[in-house]
MDAnalysis code that builds the backbone (N, CA, C; Angstrom):
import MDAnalysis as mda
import numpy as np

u = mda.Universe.empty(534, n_residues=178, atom_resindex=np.repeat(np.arange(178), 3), trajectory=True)
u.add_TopologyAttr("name", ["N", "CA", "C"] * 178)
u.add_TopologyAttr("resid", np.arange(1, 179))
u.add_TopologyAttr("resname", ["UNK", "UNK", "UNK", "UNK", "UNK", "UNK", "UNK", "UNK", "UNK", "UNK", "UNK", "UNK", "UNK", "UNK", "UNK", "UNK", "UNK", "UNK", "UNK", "UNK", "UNK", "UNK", "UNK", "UNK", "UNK", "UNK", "UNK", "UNK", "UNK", "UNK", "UNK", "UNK", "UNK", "UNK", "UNK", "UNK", "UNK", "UNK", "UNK", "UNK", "UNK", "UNK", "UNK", "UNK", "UNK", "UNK", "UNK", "UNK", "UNK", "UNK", "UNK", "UNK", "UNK", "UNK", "UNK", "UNK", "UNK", "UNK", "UNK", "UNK", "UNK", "UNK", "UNK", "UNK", "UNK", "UNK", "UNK", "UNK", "UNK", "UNK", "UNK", "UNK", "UNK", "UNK", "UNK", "UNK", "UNK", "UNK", "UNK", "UNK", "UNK", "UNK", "UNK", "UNK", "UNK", "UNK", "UNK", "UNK", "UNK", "UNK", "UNK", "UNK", "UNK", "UNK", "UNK", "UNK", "UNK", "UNK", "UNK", "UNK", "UNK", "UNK", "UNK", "UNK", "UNK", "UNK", "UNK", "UNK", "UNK", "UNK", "UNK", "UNK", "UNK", "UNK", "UNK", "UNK", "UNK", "UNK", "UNK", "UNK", "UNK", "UNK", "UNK", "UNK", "UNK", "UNK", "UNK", "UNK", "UNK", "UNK", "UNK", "UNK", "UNK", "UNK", "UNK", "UNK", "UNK", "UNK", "UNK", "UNK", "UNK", "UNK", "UNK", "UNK", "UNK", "UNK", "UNK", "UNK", "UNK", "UNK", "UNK", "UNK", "UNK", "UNK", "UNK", "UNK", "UNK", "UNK", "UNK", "UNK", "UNK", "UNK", "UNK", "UNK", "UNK", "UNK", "UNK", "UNK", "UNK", "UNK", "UNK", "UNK", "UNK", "UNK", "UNK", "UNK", "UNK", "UNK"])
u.atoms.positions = np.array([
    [70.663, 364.729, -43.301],
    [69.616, 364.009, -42.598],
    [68.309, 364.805, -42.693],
    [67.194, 363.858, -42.855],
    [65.602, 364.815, -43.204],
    [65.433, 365.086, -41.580],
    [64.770, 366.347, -41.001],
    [63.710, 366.509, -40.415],
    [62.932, 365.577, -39.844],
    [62.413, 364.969, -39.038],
    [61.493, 363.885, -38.387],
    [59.884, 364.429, -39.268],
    [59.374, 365.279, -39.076],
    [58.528, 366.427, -39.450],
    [58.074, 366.428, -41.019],
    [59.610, 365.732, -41.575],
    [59.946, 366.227, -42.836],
    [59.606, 364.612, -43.926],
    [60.009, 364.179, -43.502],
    [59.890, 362.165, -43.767],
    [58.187, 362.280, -43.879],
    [58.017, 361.135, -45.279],
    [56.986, 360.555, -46.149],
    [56.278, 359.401, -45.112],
    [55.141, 359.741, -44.598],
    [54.742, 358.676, -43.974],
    [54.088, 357.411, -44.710],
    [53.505, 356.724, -44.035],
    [52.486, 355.532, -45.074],
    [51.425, 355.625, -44.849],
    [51.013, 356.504, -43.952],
    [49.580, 357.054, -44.070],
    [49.447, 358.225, -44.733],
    [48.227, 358.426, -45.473],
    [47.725, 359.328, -46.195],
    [47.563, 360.702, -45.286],
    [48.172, 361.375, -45.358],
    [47.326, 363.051, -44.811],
    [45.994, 363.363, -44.802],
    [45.539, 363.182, -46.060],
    [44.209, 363.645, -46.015],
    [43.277, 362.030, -45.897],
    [43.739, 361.194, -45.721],
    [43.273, 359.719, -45.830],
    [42.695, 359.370, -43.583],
    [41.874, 358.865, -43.523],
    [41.394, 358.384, -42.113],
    [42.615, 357.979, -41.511],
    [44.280, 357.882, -42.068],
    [45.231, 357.481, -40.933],
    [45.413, 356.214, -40.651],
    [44.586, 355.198, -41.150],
    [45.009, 353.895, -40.401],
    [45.609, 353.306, -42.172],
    [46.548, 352.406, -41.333],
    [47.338, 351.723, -42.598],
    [46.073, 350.566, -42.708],
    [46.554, 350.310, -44.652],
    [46.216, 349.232, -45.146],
    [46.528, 348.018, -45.009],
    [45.484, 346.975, -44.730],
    [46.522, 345.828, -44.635],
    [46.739, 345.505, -45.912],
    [47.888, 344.423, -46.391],
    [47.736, 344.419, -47.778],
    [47.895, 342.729, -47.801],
    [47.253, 342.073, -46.916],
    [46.304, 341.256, -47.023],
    [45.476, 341.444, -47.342],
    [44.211, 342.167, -46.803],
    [42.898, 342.144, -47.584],
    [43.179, 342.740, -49.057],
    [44.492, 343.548, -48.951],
    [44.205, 344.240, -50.329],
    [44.686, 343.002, -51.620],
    [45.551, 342.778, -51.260],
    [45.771, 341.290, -51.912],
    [44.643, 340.566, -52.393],
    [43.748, 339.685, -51.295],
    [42.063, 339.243, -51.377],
    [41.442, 339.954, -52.103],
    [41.255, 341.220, -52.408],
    [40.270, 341.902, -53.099],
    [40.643, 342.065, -54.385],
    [42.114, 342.211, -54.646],
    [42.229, 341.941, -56.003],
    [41.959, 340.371, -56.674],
    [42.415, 339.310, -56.080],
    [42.160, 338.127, -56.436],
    [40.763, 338.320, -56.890],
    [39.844, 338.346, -55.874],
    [38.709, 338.553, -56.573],
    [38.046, 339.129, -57.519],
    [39.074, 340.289, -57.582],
    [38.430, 340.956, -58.969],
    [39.140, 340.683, -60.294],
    [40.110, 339.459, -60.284],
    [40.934, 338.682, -60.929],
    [39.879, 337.530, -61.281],
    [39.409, 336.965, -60.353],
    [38.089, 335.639, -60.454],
    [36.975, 336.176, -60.906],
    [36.461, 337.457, -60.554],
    [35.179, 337.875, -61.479],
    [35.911, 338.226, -62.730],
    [37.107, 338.581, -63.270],
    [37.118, 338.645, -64.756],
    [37.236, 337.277, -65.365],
    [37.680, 336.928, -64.908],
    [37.939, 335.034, -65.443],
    [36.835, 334.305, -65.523],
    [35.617, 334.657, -64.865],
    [34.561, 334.275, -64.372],
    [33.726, 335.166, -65.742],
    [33.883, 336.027, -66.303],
    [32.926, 337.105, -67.435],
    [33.703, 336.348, -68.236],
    [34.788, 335.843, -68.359],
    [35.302, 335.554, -70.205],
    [34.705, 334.010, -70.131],
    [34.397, 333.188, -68.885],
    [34.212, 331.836, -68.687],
    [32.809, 332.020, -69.209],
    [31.836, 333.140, -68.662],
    [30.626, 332.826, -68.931],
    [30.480, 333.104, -71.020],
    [31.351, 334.059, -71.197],
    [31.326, 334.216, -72.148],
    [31.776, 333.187, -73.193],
    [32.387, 332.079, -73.119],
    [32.709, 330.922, -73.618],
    [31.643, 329.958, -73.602],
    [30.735, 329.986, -72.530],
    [29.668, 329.003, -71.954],
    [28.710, 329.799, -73.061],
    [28.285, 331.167, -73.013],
    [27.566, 331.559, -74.211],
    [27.818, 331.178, -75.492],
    [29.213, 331.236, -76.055],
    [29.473, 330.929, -77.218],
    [29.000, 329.244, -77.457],
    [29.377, 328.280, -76.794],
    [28.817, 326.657, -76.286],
    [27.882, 326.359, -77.051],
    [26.452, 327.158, -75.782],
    [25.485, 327.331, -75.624],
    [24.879, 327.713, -77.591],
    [25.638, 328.977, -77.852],
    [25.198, 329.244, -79.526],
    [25.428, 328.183, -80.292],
    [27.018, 327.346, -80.076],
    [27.397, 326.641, -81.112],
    [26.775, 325.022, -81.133],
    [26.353, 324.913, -79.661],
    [25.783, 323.423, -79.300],
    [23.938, 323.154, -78.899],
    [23.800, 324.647, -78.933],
    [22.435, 324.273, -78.376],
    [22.010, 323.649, -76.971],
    [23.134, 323.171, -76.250],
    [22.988, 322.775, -75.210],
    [23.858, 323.796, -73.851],
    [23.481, 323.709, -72.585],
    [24.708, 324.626, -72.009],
    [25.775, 323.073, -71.263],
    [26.970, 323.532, -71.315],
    [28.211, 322.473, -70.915],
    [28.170, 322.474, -69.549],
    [29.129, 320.882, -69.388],
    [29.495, 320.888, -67.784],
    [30.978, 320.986, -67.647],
    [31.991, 320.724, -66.460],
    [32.709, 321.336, -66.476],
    [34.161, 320.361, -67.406],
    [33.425, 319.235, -67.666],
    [34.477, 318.124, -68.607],
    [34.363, 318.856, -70.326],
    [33.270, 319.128, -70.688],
    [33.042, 319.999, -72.350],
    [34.026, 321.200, -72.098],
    [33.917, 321.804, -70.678],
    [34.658, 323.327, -71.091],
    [36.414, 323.000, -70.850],
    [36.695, 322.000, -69.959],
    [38.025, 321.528, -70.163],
    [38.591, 320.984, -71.317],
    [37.892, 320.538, -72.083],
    [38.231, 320.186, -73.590],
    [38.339, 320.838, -74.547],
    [37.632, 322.217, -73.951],
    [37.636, 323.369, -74.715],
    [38.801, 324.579, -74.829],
    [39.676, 324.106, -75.843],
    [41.219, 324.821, -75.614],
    [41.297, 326.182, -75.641],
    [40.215, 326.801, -75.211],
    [40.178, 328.635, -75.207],
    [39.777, 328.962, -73.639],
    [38.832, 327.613, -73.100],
    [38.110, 327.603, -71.605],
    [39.631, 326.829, -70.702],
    [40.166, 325.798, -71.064],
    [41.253, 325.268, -70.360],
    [41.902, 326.575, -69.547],
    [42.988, 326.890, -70.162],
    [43.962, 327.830, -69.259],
    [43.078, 328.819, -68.342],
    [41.766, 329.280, -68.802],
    [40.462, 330.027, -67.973],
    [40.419, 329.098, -66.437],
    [39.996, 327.946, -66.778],
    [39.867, 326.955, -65.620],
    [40.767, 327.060, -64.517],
    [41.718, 326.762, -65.552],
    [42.955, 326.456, -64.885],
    [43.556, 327.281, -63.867],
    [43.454, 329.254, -64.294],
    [43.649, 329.742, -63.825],
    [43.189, 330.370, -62.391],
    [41.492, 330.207, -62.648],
    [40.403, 330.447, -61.621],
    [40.718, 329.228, -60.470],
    [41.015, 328.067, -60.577],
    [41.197, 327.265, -59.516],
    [42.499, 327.962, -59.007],
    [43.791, 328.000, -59.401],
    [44.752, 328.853, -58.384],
    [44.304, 329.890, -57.844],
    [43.575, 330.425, -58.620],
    [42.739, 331.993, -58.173],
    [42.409, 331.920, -56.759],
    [41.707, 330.602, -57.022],
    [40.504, 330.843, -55.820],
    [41.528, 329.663, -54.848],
    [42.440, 328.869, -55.089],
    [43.405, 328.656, -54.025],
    [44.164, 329.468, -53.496],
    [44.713, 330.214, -54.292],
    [45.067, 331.734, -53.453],
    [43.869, 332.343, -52.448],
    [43.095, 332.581, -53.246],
    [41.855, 333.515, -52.009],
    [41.903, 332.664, -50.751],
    [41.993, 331.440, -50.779],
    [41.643, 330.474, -49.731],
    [42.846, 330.634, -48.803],
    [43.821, 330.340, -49.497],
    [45.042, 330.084, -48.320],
    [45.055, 331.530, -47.868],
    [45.350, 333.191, -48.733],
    [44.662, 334.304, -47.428],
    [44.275, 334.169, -46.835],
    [42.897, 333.646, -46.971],
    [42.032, 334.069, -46.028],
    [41.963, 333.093, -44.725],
    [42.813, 332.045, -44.890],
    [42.729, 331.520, -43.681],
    [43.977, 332.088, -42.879],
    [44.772, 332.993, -43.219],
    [46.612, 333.493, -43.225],
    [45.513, 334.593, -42.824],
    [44.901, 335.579, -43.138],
    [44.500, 336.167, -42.202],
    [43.384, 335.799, -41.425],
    [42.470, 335.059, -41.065],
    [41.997, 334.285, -39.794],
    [42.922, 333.922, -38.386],
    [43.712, 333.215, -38.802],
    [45.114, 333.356, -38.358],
    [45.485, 334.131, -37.465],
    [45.826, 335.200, -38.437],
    [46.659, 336.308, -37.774],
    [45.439, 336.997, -36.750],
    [43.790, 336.890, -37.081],
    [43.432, 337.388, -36.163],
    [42.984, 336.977, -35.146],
    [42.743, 335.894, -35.310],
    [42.667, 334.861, -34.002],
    [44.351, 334.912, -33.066],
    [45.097, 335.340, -33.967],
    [46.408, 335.575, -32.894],
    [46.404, 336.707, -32.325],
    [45.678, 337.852, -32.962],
    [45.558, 339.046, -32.122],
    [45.076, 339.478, -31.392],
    [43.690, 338.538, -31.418],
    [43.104, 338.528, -30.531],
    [43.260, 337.923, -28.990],
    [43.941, 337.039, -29.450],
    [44.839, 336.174, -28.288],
    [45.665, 337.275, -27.313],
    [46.124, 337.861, -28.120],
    [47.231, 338.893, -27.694],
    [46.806, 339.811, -26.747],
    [45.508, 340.231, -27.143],
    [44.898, 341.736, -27.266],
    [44.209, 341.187, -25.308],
    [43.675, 340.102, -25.470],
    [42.766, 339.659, -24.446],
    [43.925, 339.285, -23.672],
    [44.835, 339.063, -23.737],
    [46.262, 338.983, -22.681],
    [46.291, 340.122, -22.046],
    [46.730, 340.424, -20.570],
    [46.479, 341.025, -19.368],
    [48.012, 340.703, -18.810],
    [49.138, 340.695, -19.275],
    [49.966, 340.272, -18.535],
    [50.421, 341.019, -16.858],
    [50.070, 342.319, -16.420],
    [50.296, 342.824, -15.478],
    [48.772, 342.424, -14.907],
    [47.865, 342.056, -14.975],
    [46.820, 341.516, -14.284],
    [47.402, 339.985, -13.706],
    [47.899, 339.190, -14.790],
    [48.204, 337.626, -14.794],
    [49.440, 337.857, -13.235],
    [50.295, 338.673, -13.228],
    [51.430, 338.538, -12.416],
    [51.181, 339.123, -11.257],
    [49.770, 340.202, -11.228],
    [49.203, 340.245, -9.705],
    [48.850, 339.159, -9.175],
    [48.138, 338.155, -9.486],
    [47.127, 337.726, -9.250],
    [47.910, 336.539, -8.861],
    [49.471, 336.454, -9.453],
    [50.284, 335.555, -9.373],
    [51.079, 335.566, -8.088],
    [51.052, 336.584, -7.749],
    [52.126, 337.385, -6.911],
    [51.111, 338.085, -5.654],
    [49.468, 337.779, -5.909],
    [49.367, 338.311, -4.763],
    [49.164, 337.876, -3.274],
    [49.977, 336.745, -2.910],
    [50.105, 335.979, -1.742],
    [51.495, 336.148, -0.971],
    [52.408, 336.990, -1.826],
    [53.388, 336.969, -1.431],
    [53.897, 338.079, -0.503],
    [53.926, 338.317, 0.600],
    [54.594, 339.437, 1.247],
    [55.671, 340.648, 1.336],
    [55.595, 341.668, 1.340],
    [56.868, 342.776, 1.235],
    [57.758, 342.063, 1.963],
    [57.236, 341.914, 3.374],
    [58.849, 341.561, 4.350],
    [59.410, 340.144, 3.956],
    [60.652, 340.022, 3.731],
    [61.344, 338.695, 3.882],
    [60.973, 337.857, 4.711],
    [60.774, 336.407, 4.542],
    [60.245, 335.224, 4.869],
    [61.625, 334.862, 6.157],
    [62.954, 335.133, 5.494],
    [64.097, 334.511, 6.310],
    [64.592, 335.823, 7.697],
    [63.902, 336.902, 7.657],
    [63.991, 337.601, 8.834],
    [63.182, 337.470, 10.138],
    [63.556, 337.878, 11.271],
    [62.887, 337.718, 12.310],
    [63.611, 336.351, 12.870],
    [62.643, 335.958, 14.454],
    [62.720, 334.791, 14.765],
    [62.535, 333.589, 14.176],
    [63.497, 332.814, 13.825],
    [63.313, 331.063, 13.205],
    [64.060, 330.326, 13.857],
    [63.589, 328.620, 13.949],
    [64.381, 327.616, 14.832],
    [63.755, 326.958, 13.820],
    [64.824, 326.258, 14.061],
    [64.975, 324.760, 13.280],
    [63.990, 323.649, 14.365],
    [62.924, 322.648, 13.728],
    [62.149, 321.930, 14.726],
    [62.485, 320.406, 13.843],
    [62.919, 319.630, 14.610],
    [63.341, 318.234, 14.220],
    [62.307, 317.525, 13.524],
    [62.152, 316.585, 12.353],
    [61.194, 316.379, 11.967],
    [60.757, 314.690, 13.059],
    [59.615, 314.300, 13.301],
    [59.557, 313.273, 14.328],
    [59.236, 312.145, 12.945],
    [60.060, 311.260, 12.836],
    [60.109, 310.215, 11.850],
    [59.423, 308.708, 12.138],
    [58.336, 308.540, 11.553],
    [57.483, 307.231, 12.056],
    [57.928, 306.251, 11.014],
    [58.277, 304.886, 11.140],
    [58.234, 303.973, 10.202],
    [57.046, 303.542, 9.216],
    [57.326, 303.177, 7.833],
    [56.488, 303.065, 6.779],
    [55.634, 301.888, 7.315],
    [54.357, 301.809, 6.667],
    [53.774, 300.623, 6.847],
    [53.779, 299.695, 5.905],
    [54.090, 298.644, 5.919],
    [53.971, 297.496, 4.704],
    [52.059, 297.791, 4.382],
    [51.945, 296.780, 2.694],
    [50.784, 296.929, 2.353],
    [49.791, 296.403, 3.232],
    [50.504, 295.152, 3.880],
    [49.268, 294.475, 4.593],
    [49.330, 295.160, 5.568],
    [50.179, 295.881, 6.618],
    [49.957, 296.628, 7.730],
    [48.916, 297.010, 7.850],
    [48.865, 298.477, 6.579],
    [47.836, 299.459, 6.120],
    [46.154, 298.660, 5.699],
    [46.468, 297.684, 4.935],
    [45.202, 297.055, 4.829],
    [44.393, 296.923, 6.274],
    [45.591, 296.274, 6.985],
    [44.688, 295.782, 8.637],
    [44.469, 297.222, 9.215],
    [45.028, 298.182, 9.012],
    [44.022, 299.119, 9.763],
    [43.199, 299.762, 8.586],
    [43.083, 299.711, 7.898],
    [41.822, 300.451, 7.079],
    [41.186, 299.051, 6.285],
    [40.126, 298.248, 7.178],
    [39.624, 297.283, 6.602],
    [38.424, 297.684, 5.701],
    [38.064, 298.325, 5.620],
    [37.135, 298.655, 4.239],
    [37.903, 298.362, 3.157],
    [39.376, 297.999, 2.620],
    [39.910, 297.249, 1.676],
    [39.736, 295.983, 1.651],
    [39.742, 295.472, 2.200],
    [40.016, 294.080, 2.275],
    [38.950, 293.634, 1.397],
    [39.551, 292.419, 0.808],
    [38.526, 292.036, -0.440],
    [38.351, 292.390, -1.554],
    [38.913, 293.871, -1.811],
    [38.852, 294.235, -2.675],
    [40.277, 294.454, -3.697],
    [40.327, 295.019, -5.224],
    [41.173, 295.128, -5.798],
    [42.410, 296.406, -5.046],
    [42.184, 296.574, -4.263],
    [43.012, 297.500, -3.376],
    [44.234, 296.538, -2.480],
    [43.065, 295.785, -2.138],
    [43.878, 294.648, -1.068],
    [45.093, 293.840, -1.447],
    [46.350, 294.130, -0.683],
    [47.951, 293.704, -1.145],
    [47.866, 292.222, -1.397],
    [46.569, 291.350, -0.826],
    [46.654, 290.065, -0.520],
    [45.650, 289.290, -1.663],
    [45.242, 290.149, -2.451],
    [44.512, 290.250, -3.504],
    [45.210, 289.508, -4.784],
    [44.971, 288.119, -5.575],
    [45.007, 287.537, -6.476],
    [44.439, 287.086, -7.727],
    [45.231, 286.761, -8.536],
    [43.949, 285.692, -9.584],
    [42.962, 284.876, -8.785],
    [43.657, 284.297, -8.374],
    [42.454, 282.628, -7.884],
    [41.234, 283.973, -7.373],
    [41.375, 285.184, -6.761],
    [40.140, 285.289, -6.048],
    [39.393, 285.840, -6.780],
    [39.559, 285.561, -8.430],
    [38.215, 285.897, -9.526],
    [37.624, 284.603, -9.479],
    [36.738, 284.421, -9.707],
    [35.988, 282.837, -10.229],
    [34.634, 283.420, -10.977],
    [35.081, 282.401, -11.477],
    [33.920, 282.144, -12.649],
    [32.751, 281.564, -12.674],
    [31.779, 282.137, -12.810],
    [30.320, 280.799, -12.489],
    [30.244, 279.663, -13.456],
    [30.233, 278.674, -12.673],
    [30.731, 277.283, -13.121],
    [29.933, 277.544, -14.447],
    [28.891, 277.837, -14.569],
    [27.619, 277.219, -15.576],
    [28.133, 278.130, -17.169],
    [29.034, 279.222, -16.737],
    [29.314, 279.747, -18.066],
    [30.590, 279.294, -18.294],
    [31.713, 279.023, -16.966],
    [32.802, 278.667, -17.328],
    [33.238, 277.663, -18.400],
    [32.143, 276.933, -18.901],
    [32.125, 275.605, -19.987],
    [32.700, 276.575, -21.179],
    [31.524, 277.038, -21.168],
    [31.489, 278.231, -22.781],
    [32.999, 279.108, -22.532],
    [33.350, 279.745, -22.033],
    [34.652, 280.593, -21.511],
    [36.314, 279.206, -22.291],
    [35.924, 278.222, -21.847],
    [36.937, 276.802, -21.803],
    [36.956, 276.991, -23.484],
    [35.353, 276.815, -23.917],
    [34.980, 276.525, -25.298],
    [35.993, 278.027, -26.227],
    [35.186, 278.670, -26.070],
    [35.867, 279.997, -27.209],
    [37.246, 280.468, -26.947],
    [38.097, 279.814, -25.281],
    [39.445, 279.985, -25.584],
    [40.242, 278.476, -25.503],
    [39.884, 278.189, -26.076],
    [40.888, 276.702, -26.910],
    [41.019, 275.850, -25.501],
    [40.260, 275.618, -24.451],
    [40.929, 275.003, -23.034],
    [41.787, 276.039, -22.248],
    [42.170, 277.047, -22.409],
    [42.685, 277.481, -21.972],
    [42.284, 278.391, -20.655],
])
């Protein structure tokens, strides 16, 4: 068995100590994968440019069987860079989540209404509960008459919408008599 002392760490000795992520390190190569793809692309667009006199768009360089697999490759390229970089957005918007979590703050604050001494010690009696009968809707209506009349009111129907005669024609008209 090695030594504790003795074991290869993953930080550098003479290096600042903090690990790499190898997410970004991942990202940074892509990119320096897309700027080479990106120098042989321009360098094809030069050659174009010599052989056509004109510079191409991106349908001439797809037709162009030396620029194709170039294309081809730079779009995964840069779909890779993309899906990283939102995989680490991600992860830091989750850490941050984390980081701003307080859980021994959250469970004071949860807990601070609650008392040392037991609730079920000391003097307690049981007190009978005094039980009043329910009121029907109309009961309640008749004592709280500020309902009445209104869509609150138990006694409340169709018939007591109406319609002003003078539009009700037109209303008859656009629903078939009905």
């Amino acid at each position: 068995m090695i030594p504790k002392h003795l074991k290869i760490k993953e930080t550098s000795p003479f290096g600042t100590g903090i690990k790499k992520d190898p997410r970004k390190t991942k990202m940074t190569e892509i990119i320096q994968k897309i700027n080479k793809v990106d120098q042989h692309l321009s360098r094809a667009v030069g050659k174009y440019r010599a052989k056509y006199n004109k510079t191409p768009n991106e349908l001439e360089l797809q037709q162009d069987q030396s620029t194709t697999p170039l294309i081809s490759q730079r779009k995964r390229l840069v779909k890779q860079y993309n899906y990283l970089k939102q995989e680490s957005q991600f992860a830091e918007n989750t850490y941050q989540t984390i980081k701003g979590d307080n859980p021994v703050g959250r469970a004071k604050k949860s807990f601070q209404g609650i008392r040392a001494s037991s609730p079920f010690e000391g003097r307690k009696e049981y007190r009978d509960t005094i039980s009043t009968p329910a009121l029907s809707p109309i009961r309640r209506v008749g004592t709280n008459s500020n309902k009445m009349g209104t869509l609150w009111d138990p006694r409340f129907n169709a018939g007591d919408v109406t319609v002003d005669p003078k539009i009700a024609r037109y209303y008859r008209k656009i629903s078939g008599g009905y």
